[in-house]
Every structure is written in structure tokens, then in C-alpha cells.
KELOPA-802425 format. One record per atom (N, C-alpha, C, O): z negated, y negated, x; atom name; residue in one letter. Coordinates in Angstrom, 3 decimals, decimal comma, m for minus. Example, Ala and Ser with C-alpha at 12.3 -4.5 7.8 and 13.67 -1.06 7.14 Angstrom:
BEGIN
PT        c3        c2        c1  guvo  miro
PT    m7,800     5,690    13,190     N     A
PT    m7,800     4,500    12,300    CA     A
PT    m7,800     3,300    13,200     C     A
PT    m8,465     3,319    14,236     O     A
PT    m7,080     2,250    12,850     N     S
PT    m7,140     1,060    13,670    CA     S
PT    m7,870    m0,030    12,900     C     S
PT    m8,039    m1,138    13,409     O     S
***
This chain:
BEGIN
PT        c3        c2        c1  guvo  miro
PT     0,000     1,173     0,844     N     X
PT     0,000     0,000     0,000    CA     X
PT     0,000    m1,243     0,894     C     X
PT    m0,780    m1,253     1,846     O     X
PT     0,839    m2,341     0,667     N     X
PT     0,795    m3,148     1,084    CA     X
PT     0,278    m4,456     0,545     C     X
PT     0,650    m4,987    m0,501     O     X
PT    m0,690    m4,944     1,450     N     X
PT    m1,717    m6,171     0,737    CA     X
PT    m0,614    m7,676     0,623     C     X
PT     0,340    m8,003     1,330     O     X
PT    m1,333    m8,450    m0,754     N     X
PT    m1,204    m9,393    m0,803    CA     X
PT    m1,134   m10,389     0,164     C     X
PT    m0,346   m11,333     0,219     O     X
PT    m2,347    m9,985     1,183     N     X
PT    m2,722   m11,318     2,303    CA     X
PT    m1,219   m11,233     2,991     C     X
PT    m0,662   m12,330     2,943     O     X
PT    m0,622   m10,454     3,464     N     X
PT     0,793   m10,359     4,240    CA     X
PT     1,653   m11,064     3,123     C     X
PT     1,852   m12,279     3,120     O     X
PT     2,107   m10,262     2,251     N     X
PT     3,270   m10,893     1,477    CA     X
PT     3,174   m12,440     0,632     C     X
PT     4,086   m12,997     0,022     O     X
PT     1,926   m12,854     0,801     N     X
PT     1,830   m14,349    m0,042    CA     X
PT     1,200   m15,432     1,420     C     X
PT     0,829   m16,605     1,359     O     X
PT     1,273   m14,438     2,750     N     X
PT     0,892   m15,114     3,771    CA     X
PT     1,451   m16,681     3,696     C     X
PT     2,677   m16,767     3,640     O     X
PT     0,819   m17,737     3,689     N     X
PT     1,488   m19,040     3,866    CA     X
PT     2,212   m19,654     5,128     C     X
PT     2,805   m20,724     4,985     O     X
PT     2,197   m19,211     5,996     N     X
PT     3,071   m19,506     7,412    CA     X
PT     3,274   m18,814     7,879     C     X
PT     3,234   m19,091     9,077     O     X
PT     3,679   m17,310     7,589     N     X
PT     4,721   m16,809     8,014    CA     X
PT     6,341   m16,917     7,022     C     X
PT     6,537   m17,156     5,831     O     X
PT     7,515   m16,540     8,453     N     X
PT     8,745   m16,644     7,953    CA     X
PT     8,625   m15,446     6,975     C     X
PT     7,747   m14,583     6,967     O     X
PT    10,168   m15,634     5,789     N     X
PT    10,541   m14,592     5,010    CA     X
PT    11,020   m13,297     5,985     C     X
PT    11,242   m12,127     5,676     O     X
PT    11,063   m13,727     6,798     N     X
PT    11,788   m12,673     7,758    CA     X
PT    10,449   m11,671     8,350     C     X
PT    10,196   m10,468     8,393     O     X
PT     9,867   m12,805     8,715     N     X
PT     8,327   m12,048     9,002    CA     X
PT     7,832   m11,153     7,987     C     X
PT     7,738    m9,936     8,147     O     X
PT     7,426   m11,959     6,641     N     X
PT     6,945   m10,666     5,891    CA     X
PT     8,002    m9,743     5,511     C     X
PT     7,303    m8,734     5,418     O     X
PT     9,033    m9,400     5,259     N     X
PT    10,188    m8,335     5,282    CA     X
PT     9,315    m7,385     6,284     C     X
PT     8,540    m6,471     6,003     O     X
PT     9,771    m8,008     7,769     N     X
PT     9,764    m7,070     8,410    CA     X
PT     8,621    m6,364     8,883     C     X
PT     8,746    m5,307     9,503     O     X
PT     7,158    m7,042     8,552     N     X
PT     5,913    m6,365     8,371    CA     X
PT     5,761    m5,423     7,062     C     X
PT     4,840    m4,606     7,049     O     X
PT     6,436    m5,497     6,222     N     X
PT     6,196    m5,003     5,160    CA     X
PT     6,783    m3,455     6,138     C     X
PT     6,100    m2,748     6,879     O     X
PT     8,096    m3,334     5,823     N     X
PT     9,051    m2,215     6,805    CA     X
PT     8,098    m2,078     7,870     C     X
PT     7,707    m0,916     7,977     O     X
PT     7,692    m2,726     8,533     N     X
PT     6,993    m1,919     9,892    CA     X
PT     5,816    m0,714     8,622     C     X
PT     5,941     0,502     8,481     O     X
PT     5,071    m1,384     8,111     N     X
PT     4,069    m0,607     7,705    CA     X
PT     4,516     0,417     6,322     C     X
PT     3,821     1,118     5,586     O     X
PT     5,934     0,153     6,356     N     X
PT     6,208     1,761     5,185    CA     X
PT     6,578     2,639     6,384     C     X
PT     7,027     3,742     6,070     O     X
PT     6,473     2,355     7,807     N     X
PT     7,670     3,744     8,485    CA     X
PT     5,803     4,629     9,173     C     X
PT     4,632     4,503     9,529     O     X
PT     7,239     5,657     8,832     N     X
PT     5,734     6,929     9,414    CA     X
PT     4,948     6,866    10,539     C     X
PT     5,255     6,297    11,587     O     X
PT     4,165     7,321    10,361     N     X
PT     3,451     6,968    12,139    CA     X
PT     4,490     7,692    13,361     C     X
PT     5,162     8,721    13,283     O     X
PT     4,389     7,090    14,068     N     X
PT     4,931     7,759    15,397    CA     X
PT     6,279     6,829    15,477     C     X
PT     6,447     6,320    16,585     O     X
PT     7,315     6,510    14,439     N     X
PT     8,337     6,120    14,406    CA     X
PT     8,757     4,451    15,542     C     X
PT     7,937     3,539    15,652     O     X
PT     9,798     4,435    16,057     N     X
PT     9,985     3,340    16,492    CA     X
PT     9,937     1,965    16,086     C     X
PT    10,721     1,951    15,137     O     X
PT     9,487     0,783    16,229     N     X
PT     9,530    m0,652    15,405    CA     X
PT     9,630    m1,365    16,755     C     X
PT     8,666    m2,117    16,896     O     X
PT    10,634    m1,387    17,996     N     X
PT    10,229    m2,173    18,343    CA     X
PT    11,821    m2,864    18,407     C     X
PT    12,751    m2,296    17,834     O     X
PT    12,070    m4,463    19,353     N     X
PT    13,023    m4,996    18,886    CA     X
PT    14,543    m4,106    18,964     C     X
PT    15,432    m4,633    18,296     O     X
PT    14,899    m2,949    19,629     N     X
PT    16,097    m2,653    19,627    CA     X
PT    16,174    m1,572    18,486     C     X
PT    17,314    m1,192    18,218     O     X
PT    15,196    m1,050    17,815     N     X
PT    15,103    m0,044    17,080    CA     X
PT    15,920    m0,883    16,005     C     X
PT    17,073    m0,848    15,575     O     X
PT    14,523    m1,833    15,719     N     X
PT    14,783    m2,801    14,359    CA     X
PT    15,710    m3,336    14,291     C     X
PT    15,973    m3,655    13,131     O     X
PT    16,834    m3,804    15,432     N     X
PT    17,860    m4,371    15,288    CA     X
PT    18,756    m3,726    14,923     C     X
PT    19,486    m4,131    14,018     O     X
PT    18,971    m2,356    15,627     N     X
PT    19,780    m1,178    14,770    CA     X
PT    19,720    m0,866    13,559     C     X
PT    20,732    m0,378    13,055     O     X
PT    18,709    m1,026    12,870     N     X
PT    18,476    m0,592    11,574    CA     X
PT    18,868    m1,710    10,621     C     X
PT    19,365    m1,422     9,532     O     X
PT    18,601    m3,383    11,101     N     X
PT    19,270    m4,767    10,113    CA     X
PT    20,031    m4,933    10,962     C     X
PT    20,162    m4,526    12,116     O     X
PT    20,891    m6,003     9,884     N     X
PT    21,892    m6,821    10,532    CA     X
PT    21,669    m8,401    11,110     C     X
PT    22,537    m9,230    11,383     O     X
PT    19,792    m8,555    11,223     N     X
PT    19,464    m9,372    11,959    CA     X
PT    19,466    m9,266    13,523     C     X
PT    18,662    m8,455    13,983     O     X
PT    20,087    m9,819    14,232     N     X
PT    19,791    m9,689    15,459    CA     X
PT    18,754    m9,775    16,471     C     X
PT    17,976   m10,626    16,040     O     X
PT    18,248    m9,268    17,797     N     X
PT    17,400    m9,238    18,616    CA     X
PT    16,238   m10,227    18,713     C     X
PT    15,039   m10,109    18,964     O     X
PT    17,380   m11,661    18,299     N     X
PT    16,394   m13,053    18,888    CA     X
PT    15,770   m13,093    17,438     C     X
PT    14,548   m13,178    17,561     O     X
PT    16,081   m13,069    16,345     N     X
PT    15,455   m13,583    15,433    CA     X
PT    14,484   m12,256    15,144     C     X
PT    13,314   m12,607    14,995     O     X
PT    14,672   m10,932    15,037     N     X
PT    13,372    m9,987    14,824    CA     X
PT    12,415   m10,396    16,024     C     X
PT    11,311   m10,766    15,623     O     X
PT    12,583   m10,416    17,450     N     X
PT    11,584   m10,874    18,431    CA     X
PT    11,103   m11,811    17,804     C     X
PT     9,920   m11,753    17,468     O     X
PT    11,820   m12,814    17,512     N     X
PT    10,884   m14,350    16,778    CA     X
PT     9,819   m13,574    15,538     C     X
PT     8,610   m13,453    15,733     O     X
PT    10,287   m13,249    14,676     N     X
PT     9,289   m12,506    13,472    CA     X
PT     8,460   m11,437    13,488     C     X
PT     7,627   m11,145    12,631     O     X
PT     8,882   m10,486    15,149     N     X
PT     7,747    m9,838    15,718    CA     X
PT     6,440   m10,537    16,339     C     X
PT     5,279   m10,139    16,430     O     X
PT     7,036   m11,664    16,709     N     X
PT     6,167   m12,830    17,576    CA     X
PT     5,272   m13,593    16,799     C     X
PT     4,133   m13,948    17,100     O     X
PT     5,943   m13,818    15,714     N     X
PT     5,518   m14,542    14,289    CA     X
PT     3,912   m13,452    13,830     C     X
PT     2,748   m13,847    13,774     O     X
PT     4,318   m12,399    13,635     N     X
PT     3,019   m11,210    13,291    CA     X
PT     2,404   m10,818    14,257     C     X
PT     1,668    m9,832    14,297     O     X
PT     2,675   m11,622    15,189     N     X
PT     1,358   m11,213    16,282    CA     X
PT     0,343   m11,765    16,298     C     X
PT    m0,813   m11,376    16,466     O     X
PT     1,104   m13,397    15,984     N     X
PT     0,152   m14,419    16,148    CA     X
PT    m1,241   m14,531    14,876     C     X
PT    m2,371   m15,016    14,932     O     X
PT    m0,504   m13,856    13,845     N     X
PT    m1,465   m14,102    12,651    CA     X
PT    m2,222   m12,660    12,644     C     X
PT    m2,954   m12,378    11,696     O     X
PT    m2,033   m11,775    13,699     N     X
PT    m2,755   m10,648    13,895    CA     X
PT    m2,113    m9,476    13,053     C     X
PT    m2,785    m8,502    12,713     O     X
PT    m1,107    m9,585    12,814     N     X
PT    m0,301    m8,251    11,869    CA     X
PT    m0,050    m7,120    13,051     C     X
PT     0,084    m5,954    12,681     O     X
PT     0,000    m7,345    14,076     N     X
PT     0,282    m6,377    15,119    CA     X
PT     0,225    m6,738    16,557     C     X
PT     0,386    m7,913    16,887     O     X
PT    m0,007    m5,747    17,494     N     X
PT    m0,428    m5,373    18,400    CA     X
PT    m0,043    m5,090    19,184     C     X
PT    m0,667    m4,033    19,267     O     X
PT     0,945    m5,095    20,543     N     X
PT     1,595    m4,648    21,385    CA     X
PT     0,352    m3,683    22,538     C     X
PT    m0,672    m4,014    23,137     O     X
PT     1,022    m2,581    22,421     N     X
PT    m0,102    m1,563    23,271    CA     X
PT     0,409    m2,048    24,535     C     X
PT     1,601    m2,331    24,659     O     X
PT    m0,487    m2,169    25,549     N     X
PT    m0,844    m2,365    27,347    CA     X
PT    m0,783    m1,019    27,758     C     X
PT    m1,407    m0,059    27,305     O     X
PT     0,233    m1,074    28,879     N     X
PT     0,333     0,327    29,888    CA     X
PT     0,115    m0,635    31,123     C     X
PT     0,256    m1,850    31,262     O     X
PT    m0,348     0,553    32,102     N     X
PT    m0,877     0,312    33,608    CA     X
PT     0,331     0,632    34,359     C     X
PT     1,063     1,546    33,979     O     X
PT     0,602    m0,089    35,449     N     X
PT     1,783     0,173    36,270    CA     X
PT     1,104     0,901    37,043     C     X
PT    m0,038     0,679    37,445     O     X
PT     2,244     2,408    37,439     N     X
PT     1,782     3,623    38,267    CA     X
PT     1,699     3,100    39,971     C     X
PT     1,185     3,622    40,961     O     X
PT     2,322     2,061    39,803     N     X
PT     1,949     1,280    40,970    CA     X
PT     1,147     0,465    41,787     C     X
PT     0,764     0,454    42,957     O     X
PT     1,001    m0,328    40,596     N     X
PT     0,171    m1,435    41,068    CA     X
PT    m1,293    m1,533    40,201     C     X
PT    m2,128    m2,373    40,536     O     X
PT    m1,456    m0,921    39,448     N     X
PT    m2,318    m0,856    38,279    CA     X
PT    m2,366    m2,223    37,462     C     X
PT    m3,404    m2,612    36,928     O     X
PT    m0,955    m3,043    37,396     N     X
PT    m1,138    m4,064    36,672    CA     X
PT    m0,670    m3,473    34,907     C     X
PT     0,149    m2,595    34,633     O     X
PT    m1,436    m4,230    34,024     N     X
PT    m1,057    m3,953    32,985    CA     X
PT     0,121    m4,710    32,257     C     X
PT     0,234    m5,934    32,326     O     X
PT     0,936    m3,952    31,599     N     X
PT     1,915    m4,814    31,119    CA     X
PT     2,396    m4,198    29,742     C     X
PT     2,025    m3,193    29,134     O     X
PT     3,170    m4,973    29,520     N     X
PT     3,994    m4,539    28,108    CA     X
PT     5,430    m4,544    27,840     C     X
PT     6,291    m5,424    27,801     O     X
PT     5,407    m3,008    27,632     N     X
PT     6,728    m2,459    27,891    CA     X
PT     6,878    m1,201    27,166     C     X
PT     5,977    m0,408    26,893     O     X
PT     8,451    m1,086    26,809     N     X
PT     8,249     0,137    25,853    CA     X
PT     7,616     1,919    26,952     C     X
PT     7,579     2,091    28,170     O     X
PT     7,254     2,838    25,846     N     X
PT     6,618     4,146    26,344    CA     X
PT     7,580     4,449    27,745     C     X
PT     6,962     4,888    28,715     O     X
PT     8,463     4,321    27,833     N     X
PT     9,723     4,960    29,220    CA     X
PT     9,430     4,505    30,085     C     X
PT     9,719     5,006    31,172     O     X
PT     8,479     2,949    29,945     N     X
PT     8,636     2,587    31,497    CA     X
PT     7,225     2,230    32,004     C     X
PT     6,312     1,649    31,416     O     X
PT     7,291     2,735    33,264     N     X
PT     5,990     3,220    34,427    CA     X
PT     5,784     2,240    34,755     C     X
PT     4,637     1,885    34,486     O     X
PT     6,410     1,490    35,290     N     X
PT     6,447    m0,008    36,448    CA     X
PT     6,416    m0,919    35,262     C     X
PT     6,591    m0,876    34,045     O     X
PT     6,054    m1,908    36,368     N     X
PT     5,333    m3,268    35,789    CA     X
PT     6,779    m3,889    36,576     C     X
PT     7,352    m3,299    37,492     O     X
PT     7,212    m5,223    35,983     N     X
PT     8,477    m5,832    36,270    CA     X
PT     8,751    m6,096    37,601     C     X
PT     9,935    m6,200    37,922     O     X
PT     7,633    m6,260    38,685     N     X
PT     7,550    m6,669    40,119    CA     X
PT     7,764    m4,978    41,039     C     X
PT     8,063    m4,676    42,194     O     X
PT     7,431    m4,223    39,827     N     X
PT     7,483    m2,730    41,051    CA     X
PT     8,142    m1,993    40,471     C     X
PT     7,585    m0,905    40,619     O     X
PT     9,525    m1,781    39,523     N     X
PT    10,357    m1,408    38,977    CA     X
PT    11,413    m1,491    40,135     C     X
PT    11,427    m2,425    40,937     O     X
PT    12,396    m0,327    40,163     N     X
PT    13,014     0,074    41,465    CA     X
PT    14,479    m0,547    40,884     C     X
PT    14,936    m0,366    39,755     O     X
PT    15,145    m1,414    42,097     N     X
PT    16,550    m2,153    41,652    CA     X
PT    17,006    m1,371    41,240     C     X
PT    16,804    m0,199    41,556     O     X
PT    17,911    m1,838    40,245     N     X
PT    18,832    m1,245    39,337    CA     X
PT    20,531    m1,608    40,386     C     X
PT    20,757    m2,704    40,898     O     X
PT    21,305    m0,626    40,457     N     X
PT    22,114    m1,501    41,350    CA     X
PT    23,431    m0,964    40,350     C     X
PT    23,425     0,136    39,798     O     X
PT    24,389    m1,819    40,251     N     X
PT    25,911    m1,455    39,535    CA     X
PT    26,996    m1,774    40,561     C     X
PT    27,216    m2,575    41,470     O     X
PT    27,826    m0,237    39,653     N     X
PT    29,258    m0,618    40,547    CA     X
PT    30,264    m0,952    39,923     C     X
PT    30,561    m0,957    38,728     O     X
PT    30,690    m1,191    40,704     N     X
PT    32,370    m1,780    40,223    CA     X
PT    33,557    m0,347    40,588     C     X
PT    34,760    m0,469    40,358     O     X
***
């Protein structure tokens, strides 16, 4: 069930409560973060980050902290990645 306080929230965007509402119908375990959600609407990256950013601030959600296997700094980053942005191994491309 989803509460009133979210959907009649007074400063959050329409976009915000949409997409809190959807975060909290999907099953546990399931993905919500910005590339999931972007696949799934036809809103793009910058504006779900903005309305993910939007429900953070009013406490709708939570970004979990992982420890870099390196450095033991904590950061935030999806489950795949070990390293913290300073000890993440170059990425190199070819031509």
C-alpha cells in the first residue's frame, strides 16, 4: 500500500511521486536504479536521476554504501562494482 504522505507530498515533482510510487510496487530484490528505470520509461537518465535525487532528499530512499576492496573508502555504486572511483582499473579502448 502506498501512503498518502508520498502521493499528496507538497514539493516533490510529478515525476518524483510516479516514480516512488513504481519503486515501491516492484518486488524486493528487483532493480530501480537509473539505467534500469530508464529502460523501463521513456523518461530519460537526467530527469529519473533528478526525481531519484528529488526522493532522497525528502527521505523516500536510500542509496546503500559499499567499501572499496581497496582502499576501504565507502562509496556509492551499483552491486558490480568493488572500487571506489580513484582505485577502479583504466578502462582503455581501441580503435
Amino acid at each position: 500500500m502506498i501512503g498518502n504522505h508520498l502521493t499528496q507530498h507538497p514539493e516533490l515533482s510529478l515525476l518524483a511521486i510516479g516514480l516512488g510510487c513504481h519503486i515501491q510496487s516492484l518486488p524486493t530484490g528487483t532493480p530501480a536504479d537509473i539505467k534500469s528505470l530508464a529502460a523501463r520509461f521513456k523518461e530519460g537518465t537526467t530527469r529519473i536521476a533528478a526525481a531519484l535525487r528529488e526522493l532522497e532528499t525528502y527521505g523516500y530512499l536510500r542509496h546503500k554504501l559499499r567499501t572499496c576492496d581497496t582502499c576501504d573508502r565507502a562509496f556509492r555504486a551499483p552491486e558490480t562494482e568493488t572500487h571506489c572511483r580513484d582505485c577502479r582499473p583504466a578502462t582503455t579502448t581501441h580503435r
